[in-house]
N, C-alpha and C positions, 0 to 999 in steps of 0.2 A: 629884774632883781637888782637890787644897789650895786651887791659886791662886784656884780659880773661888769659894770659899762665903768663905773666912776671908782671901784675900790674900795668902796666905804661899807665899814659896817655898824651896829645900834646895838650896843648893851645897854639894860638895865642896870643903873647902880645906886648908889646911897647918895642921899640928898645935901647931904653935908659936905661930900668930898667934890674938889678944885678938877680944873680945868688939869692942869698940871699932875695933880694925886692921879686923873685918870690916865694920865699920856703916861707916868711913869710906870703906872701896873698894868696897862695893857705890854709897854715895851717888854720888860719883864717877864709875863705870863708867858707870851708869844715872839717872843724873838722876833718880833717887827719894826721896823722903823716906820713912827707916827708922825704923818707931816701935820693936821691939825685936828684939836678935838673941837666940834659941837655940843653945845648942852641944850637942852630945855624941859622944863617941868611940864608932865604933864597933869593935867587937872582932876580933879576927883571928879565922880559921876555916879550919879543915884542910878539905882536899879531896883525897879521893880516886879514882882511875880506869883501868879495865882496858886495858890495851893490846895490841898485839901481843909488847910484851918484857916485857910482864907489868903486877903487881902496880905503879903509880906514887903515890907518896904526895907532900903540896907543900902548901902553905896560901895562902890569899889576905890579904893584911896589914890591919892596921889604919889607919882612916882616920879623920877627924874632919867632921862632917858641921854646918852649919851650917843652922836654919830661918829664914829672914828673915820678918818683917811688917811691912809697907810700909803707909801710909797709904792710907786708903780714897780710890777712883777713880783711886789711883797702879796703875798696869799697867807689868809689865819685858816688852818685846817681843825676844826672843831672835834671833827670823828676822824681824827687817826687812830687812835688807840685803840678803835671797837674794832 
């Protein structure tokens, strides 16, 4: 798993926002110090599937995926609150 060996973790986020706009609302959100963000768009991808009315054709959109790495012994706990 990423978090466990290297620190890093992969949000999804909006395609418009920086490099920067992510380091500062991850800080923020999670009270971590970000040593550096990743980006990369991922591509859109057709899918298709048989149905009862047939032949259904549709794609899944593209998204922009962000890898975070956080300072060593910084941990982002997701499910605290549960």
């Amino acid at each position: 798993m990423l978090t466990e060996k290297v620190n890093q973790y992969s949000f999804v986020v909006d395609k418009k926002s920086t490099k920067k706009d992510i380091k500062r609302a991850i800080e923020e959100m999670y009270e971590v110090k970000v040593e550096s963000v990743n980006t990369m768009i991922m591509p859109s991808k057709n899918k298709n599937r048989n149905t009862k009315r047939g032949y259904v054709k549709g794609s899944v959109p593209a998204y922009k995926k962000a890898v975070i790495t956080v300072t060593d012994g910084a941990v982002i706990d997701f499910f605290g609150d549960i």
